[in-house]
N, C-alpha and C positions, 0 to 999 in steps of 0.2 A: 537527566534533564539538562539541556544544551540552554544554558544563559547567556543572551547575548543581549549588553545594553545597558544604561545607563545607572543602575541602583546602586552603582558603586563610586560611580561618579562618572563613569568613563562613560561615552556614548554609546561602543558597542564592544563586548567581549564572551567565555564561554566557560561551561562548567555543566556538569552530569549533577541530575538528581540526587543520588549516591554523594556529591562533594559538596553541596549545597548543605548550610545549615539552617535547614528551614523543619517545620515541625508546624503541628497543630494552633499554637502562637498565634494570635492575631497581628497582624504586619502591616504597617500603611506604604504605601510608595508615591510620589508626586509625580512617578511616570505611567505610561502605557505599558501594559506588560500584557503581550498575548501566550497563549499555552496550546501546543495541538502536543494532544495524547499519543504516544505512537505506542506502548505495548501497555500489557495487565489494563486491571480494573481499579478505580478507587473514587478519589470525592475531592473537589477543588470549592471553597465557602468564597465568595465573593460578596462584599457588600453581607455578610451573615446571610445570603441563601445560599445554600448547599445546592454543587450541579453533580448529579455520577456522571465517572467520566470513562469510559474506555476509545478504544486505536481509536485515531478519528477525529475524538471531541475536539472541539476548538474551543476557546474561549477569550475574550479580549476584558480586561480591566482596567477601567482608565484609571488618568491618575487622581490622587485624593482615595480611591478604595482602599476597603481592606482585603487584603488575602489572607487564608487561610489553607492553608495545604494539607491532604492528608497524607497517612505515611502506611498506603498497605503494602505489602511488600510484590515485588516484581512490577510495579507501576510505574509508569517513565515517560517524560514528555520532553516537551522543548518549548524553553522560556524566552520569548522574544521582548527585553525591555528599554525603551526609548525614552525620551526626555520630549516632552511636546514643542520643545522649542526648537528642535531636527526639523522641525514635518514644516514641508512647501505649506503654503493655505490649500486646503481640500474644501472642496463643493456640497461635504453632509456635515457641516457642524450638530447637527443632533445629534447624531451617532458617537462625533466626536467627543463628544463634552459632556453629555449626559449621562449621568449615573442610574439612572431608572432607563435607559436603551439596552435592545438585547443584547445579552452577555453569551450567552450559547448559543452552540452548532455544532450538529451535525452533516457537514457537507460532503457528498457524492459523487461520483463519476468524473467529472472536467474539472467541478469545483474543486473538488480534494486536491485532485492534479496540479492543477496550479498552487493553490495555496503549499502545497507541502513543498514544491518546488522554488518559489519562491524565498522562504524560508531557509532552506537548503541554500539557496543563492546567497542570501545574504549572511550566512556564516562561511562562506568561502571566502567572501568577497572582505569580510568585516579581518579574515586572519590574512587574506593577502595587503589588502590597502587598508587596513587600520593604522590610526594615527598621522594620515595624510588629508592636506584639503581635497584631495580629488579622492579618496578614499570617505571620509564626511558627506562628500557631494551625491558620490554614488549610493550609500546605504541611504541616506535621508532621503530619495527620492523613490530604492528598491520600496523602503517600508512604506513611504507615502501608496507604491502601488497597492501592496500587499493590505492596505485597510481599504483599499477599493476593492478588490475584490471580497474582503470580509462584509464589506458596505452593503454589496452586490448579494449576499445573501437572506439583507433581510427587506423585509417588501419596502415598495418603492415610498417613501415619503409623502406624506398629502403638501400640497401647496396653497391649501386654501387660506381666507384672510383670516381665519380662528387657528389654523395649525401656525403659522407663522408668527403670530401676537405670542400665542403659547411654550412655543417657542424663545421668543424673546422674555415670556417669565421665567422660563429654567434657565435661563446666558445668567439671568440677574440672579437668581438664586445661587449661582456658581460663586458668583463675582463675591457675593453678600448674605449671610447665610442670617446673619442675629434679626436684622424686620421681619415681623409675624405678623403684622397690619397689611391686609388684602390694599388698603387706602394708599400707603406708601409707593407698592410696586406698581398701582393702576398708574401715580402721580408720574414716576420713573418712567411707564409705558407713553405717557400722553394719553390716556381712555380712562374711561369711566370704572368706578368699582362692577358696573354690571355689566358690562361691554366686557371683561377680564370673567368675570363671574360665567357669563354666559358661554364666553369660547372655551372655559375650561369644562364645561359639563361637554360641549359639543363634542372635544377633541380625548378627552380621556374618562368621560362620565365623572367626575369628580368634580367639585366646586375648586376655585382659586384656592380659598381659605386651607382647603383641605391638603393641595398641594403642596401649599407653604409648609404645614405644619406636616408632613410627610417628609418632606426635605430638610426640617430643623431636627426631628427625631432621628433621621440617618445619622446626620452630624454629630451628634449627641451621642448615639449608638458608637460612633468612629472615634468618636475621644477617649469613651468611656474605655473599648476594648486596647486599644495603643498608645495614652498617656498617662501619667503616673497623675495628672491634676485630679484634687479632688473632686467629688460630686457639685461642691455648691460655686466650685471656679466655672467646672465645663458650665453650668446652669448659667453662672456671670457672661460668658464668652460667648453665649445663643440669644444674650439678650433677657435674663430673667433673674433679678434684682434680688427676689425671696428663694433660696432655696425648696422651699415647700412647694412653691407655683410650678419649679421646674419637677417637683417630682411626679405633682398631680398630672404637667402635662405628659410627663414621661411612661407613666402608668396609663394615662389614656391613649398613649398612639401605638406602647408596644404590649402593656399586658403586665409587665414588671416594674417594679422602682427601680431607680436605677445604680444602687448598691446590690441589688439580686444582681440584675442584666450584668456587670462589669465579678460579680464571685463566679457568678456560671463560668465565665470564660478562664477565668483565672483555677478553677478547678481540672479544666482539660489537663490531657498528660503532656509533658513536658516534652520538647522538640528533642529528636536524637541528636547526638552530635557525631556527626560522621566523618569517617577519615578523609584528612584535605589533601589537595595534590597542591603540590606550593607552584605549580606551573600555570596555573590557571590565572587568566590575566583577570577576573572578576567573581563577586561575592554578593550572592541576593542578601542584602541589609536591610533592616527596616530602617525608612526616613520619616518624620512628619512631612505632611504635605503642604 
């Protein structure tokens, strides 16, 4: 698996699947990290959904996700990971920023084409001009193409006055995750609780409320599975003062409490640890985001 990118710290650099210590582990990253599968079969957990992945697959994680890699054997891909503070301003911030935007593909014919060549590009380019401003200049603009083209895969965005409001509720979720009051975000928006109310049914069949509290359970889910804080800290840090409230809401958005949700993951097998090549200029690490 060819890493090339910032999880090290470094903006762009490389390393095979095989030299990477990565495992089943849940891993947060504060960057972009895309993956195209080039041989075998196996499974990449994004955000705790599981995508199969064979040659081909594509998949983009923004930053704040969790990854989870699996380890079948003969599987192999290429890891492209960036720091969002590289990238020119692009023209799809929902794609960009949002963690409920599609995360898979399977792209064909031209698409593939490009995309894998691109890709290709910018690991030649990252070991020739790396560590230079005209080197910086160029990969941060190669990758800015290379999510337009991933952009380009998924249907074309609505631009109505509810997709746009709706819009502007996920920036604010991003920015602020602990407000669970639908009242707050309408205030933040300039509209009405039913004016928010109404454009959320229209554009995603969900109410506001719903969303919020979808987006504070991911959160929740993400601390749970990548920090060592306890149950009733993460609960303080989303905003919920009683331990018990956060587990009631924790049990009503996923199913589990949320000392189950965090042993499930902690029982997974243990990431291998595979032989390093000391020549490799980077290392996928987990960071908080």
């Amino acid at each position: 698996m060819v890493y090339i990118g910032g999880l090290s710290g470094d903006p762009v650099g490389a390393a095979r699947l095989s030299d990477l210590p990565v495992g089943r582990s849940p891993m947060r990253t504060a960057d972009h990290v895309v993956i195209l599968v080039s041989a075998g079969q196996g499974t990449h957990a994004l955000d705790f959904v599981t995508y199969a992945c064979r040659p081909g697959t594509l998949l983009w994680g923004r930053p704040g996700q969790v990854h989870q890699f699996g380890e079948q054997a003969g599987f192999d891909a290429t890891v492209l990971a960036f720091a969002p503070a590289i990238l020119p301003e692009l023209p799809l911030p929902e794609l960009v920023g949002d963690p409920f935007a599609p995360a898979c593909w399977q792209p064909a014919g031209e698409d593939e084409e490009a995309i894998v060549a691109e890709i290709a590009q910018i690991g030649v380019d990252q070991v020739r001009y790396g560590g230079t401003a005209f080197g910086a200049t160029l990969l941060a603009h190669s990758v800015a193409v290379l999510l337009m083209r991933i952009a380009a895969l998924a249907p074309p965005p609505r631009r109505a006055p509810a997709d746009l409001l709706i819009g502007q509720l996920r920036a604010e979720l991003e920015r602020e995750v602990r407000h669970r009051r639908v009242e707050d975000y309408a205030e933040q928006l300039r509209c009405s609780v039913r004016t928010l109310t109404r454009a959320s049914l229209a554009v995603t069949g969900r109410s506001a409320k719903q969303l919020i509290d979808e987006r504070v359970a991911l959160e929740a889910k993400r601390l749970l599975a990548t920090s060592p804080l306890p149950v009733s800290e993460v609960g303080r840090r989303l905003g919920f003062e009683e331990p018990t409230n956060f587990g009631r809401f924790f049990a009503r958005e996923t199913g589990q409490s949320p000392g189950t949700f965090r042993a499930a993951l902690q029982r997974l097998p243990a990431p291998r640890v595979p032989h390093q090549r000391s020549a490799l200029p980077g290392r996928l690490t987990p960071r908080m985001a």
